[in-house]
N, C-alpha and C positions, 0 to 999 in steps of 0.2 A: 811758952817754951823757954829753955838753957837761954842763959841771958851772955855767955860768953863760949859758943861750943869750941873746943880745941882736937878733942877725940874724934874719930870717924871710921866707922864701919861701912865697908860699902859694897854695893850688892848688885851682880849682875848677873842675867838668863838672855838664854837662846832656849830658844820653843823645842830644836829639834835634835836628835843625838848626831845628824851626821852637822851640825851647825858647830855645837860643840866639841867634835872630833877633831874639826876644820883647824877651831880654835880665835879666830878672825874675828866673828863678830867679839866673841869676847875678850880678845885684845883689846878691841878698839875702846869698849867697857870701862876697862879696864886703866887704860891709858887718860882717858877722859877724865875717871875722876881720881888718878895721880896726879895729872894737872891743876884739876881744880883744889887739891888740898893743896899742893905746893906753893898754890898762887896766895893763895888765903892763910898760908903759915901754918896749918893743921894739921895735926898726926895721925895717920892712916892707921888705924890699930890692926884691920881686916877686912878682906876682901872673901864673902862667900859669895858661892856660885848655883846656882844653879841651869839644869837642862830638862825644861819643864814647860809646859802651858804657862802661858799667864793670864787666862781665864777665870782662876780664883789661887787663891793660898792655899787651898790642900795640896798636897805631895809635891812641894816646894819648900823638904828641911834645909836648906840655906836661908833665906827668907826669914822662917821661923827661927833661925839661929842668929840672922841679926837683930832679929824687933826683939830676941830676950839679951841681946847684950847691951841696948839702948835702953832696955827696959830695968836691964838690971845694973846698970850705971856704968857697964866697960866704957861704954862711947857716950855721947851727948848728941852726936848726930848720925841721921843713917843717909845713904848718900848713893845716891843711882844717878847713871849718864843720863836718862831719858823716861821718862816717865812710864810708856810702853813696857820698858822692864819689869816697875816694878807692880803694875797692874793693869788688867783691860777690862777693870770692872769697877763701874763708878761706887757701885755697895763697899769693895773691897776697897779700894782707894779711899774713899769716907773714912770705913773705921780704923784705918791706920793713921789717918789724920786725928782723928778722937782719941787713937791711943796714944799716940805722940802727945797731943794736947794734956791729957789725963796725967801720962809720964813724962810731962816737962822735957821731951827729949826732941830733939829736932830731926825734920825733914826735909833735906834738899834734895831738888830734882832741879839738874843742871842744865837741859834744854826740854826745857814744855813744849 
């Protein structure tokens, strides 16, 4: 992986439309990993959302729109408050580790 990430894309879901209407959990999302870049000195490039399952990566285009900005060198890291976010499936988790690997681009997940 980026041997110095400074960029950060970061990525938060709620499962459910009336969660995301609320707006709360994704505050809190939100707030978490503004913290954790400010703590760390690094630049927040973007925050996408989604309100979706996170049972797998289909019909989660936020998701898909941060792994291509990591992918395609906007950011160096993708960066979710908790793991659960950013998947509930060990397949799906794996190969975004393998992409991240593949594309040198980093992975932080802020409370395991």
């Amino acid at each position: 992986m980026g041997t110095n990430p400074t960029r950060v894309v970061g990525y938060v879901r709620v499962s459910t439309q009336e969660q995301g209407d609320s707006g709360a959990g994704l505050d809190a999302q939100v707030d978490a990993i503004e913290r954790e870049c400010a703590h760390r000195r690094w630049t927040l490039e973007r925050i996408c959302q989604d309100v979706a399952s996170g049972s797998s990566r289909d019909r989660r285009p936020a998701l898909a729109e941060a792994v291509a900005m990591v992918s395609g060198g906007q950011a160096d890291t993708l960066m979710v408050s908790k793991l659960d976010r950013l998947s509930r499936s060990v397949a799906d988790f794996g190969a975004l580790i393998e992409e991240a690997r593949r594309g040198k681009w980093n992975l932080v997940i802020i409370d395991l």
